[in-house]
MARPAMAR-453520 format. One record per residue (C-alpha): residue number from 0; residue in one letter; x, y, z. Coordinates in Angstrom, 1 decimal. Layout:
<vextis>
(vexti NUM, A, (X, Y, Z))
...
</vextis>
This chain:
<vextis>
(vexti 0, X, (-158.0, -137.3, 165.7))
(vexti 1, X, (-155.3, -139.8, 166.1))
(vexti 2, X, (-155.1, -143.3, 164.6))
(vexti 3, X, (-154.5, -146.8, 165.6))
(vexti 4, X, (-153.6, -149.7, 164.1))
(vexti 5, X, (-155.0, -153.2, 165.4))
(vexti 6, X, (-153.0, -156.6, 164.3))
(vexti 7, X, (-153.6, -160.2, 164.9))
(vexti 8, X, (-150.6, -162.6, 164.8))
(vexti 9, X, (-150.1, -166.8, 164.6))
(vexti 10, X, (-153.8, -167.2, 161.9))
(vexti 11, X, (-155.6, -167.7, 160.2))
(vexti 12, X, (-157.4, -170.4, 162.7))
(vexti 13, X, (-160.2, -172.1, 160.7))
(vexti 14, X, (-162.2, -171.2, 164.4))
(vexti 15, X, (-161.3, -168.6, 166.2))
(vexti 16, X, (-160.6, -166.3, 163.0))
(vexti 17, X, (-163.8, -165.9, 161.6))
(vexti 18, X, (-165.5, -165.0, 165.1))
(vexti 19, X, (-162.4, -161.9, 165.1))
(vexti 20, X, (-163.6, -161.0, 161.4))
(vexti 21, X, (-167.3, -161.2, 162.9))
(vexti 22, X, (-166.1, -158.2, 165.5))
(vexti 23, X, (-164.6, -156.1, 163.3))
(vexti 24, X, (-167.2, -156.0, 160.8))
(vexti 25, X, (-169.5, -155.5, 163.4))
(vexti 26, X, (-167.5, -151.9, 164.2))
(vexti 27, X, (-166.7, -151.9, 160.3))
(vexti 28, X, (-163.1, -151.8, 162.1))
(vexti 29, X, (-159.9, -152.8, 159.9))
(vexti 30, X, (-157.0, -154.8, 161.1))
(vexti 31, X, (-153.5, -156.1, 159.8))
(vexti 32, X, (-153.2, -159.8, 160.0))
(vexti 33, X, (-149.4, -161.4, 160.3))
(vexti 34, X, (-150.0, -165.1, 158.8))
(vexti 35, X, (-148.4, -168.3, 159.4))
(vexti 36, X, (-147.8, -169.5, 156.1))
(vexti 37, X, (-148.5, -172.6, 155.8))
(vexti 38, X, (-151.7, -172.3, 157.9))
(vexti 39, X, (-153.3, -169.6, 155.0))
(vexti 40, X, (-152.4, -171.6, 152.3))
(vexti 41, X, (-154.7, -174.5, 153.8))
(vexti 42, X, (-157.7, -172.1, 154.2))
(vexti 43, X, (-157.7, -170.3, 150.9))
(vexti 44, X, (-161.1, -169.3, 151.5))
(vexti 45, X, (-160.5, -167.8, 154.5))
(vexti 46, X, (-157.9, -165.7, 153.3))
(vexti 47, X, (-159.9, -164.4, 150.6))
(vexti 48, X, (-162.8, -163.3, 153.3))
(vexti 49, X, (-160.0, -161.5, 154.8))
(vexti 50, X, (-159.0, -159.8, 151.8))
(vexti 51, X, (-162.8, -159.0, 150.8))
(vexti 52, X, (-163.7, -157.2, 154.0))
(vexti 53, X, (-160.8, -154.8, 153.4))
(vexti 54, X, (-158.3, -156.1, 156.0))
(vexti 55, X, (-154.3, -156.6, 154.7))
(vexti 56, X, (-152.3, -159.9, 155.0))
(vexti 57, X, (-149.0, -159.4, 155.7))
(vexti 58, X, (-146.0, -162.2, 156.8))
(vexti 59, X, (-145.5, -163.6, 160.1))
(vexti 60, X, (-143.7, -166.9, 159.3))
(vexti 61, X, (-143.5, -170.3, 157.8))
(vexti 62, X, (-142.0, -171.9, 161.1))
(vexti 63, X, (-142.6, -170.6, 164.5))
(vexti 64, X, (-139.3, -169.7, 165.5))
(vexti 65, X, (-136.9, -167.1, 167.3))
(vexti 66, X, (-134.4, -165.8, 165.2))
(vexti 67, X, (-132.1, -165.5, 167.7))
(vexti 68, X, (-131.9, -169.4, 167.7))
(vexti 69, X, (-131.9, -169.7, 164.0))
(vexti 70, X, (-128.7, -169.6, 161.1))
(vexti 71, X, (-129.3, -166.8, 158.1))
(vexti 72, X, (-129.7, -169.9, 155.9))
(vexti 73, X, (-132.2, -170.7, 157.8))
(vexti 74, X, (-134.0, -167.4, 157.9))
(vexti 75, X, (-133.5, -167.5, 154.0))
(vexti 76, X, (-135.0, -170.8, 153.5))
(vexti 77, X, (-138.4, -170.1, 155.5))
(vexti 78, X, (-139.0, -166.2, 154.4))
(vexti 79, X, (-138.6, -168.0, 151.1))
(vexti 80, X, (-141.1, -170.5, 151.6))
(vexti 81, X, (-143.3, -168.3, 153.5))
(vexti 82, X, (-143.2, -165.7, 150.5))
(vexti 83, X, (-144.4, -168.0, 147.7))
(vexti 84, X, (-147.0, -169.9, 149.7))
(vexti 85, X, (-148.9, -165.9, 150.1))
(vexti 86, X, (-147.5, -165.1, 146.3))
(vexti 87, X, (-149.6, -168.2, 145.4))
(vexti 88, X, (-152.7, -167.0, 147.3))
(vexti 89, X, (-152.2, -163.2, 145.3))
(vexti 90, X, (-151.0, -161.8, 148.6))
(vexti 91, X, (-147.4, -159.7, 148.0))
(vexti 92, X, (-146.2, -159.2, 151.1))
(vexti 93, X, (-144.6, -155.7, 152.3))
(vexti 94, X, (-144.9, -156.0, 156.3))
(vexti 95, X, (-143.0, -158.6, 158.3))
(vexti 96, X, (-143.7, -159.0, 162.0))
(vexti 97, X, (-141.2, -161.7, 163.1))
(vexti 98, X, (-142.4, -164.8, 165.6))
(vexti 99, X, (-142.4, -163.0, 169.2))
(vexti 100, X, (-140.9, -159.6, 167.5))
(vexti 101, X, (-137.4, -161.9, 168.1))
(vexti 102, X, (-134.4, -160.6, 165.9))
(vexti 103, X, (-131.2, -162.1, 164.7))
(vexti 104, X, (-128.2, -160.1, 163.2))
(vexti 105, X, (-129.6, -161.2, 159.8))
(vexti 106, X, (-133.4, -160.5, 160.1))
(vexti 107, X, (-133.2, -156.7, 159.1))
(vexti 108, X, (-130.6, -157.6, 156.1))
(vexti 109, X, (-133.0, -160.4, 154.6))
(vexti 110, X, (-136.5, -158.4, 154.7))
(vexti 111, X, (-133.8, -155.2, 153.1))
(vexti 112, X, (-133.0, -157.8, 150.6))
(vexti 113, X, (-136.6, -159.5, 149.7))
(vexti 114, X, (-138.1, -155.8, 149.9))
(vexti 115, X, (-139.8, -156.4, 153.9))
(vexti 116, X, (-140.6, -153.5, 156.0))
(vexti 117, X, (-140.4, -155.1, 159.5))
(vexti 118, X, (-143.1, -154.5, 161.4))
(vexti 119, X, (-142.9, -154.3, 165.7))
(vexti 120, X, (-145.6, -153.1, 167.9))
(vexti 121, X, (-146.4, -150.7, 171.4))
(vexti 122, X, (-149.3, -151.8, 173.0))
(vexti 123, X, (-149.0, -155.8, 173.3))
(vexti 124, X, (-152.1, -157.3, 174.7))
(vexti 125, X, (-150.3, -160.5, 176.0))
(vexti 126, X, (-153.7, -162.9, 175.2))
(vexti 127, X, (-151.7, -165.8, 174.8))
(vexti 128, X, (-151.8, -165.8, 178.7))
(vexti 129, X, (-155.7, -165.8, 178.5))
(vexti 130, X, (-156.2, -162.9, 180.7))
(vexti 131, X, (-159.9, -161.3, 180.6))
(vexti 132, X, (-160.9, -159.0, 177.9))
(vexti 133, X, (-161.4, -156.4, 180.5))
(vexti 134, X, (-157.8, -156.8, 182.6))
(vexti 135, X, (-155.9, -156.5, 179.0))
(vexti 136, X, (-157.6, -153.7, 178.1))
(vexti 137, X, (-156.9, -152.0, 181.3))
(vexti 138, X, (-153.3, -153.1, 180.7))
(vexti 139, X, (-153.0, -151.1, 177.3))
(vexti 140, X, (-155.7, -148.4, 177.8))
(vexti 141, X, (-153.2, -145.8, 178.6))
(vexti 142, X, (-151.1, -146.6, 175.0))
(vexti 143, X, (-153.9, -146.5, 172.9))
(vexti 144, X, (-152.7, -143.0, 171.6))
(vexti 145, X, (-152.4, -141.9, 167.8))
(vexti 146, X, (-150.0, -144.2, 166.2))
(vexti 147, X, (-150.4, -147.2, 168.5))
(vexti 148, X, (-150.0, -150.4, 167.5))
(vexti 149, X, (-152.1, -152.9, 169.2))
(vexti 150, X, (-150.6, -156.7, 169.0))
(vexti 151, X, (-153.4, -159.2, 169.5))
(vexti 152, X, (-153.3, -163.3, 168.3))
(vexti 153, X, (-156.1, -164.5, 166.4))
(vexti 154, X, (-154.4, -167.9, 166.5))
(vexti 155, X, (-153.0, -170.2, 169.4))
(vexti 156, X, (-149.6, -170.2, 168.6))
(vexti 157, X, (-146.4, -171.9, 170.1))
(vexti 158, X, (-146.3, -171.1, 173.7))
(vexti 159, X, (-150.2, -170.1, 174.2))
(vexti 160, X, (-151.1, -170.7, 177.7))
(vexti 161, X, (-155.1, -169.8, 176.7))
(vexti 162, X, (-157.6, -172.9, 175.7))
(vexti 163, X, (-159.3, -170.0, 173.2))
(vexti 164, X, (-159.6, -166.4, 171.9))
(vexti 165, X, (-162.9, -165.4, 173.3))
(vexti 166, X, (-161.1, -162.8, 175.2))
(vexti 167, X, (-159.5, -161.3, 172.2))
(vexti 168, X, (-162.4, -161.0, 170.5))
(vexti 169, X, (-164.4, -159.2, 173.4))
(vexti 170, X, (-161.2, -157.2, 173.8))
(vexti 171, X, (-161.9, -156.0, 170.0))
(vexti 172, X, (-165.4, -154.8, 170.9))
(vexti 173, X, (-163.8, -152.9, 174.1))
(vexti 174, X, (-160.7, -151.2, 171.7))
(vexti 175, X, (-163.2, -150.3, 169.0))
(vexti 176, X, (-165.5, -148.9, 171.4))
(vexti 177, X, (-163.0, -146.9, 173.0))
(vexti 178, X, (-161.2, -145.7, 169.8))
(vexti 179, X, (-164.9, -143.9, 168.7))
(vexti 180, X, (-165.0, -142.3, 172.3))
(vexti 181, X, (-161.7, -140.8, 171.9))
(vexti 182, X, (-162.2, -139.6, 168.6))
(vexti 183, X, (-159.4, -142.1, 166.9))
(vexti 184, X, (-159.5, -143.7, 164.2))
(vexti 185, X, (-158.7, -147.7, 163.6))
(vexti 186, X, (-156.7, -147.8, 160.6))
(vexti 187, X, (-154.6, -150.3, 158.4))
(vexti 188, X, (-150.9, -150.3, 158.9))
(vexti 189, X, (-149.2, -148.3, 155.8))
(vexti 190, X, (-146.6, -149.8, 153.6))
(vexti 191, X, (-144.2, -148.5, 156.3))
(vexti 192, X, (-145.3, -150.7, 159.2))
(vexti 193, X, (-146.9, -147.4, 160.8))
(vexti 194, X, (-150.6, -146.2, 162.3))
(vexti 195, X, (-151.6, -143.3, 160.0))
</vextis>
């Protein structure tokens, strides 16, 4: 029995991430959720149903932005910002998952020094594009191994070329149902960022 990991990036949306809730709890299915700050702290409640139906809140950001584009101050500045707005909602966050997995030369030595494990992924199901549920799930079948890491968006972040998340959340139903056929489990990431 292997395990995978699913994760939703660029929420909480005050829409489209309660209908993603509504499919996991319908396959009692667990899930990682990479936050835009600023966007949880305006829907405490939100978060908290998050929290209550077992899933983990980890960081994403405070500002939308590539790394590679960005100073180490800057970097400081919004990790900082992003850190105390989840501190003030009780969340402590462990895992990092960067906007568009982008890296700088000073990403790795800021999460080392504010205690971040970051936090990448191997089966990306590109729904920003709005493809169908069933064309991304054809596209990631074959990596939905033990250990995977499934990267899904349960927000419409910068660059989103979709009008919605429907798709994502019928792509849930498809990745649930396929994990029980193949005998894997859908688990939380670990404090290490990994599917176990």
């Amino acid at each position: 029995m292997g395990a995978i990991a699913l994760t939703f990036d660029d929420g909480p949306d005050a829409h489209w991430t309660p209908l993603v809730l509504d499919a996991l709890a319908e396959h009692r299915a667990p899930a990682t959720f990479f936050v835009i700050a600023p966007l949880a702290s305006a829907q405490p409640g939100l978060v908290a149903r998050i929290l209550a139906e077992g899933h983990r809140i980890e960081l994403h950001c405070d500002e939308h932005r590539r790394h590679s584009t960005q100073t180490a101050a800057w970097g400081a500045a919004d990790t900082g910002r992003a850190l105390a707005r989840l501190r003030a909602l009780g969340i402590q966050a462990r895992l990092w998952r960067t906007p568009w997995g982008d890296e700088a030369p000073w990403t790795r030595l800021l999460a080392a020094a504010r205690g971040l494990q970051v936090v990448g992924w191997n089966a990306s199901t590109r729904d920003w594009r709005g493809d169908s549920a069933s064309f991304m799930f054809g596209a990631i079948q074959r990596k939905l191994t033990d250990g995977a890491i499934v990267l899904a968006h349960d927000g419409m972040g910068p660059g989103a070329l979709r009008s919605g998340c429907e798709h994502t959340i019928s792509l849930v139903h498809l990745i649930t149902a396929h994990a029980s056929d193949a005998g894997h489990r859908l688990v939380l990431l670990d404090e290490h960022g990994q599917a176990r």
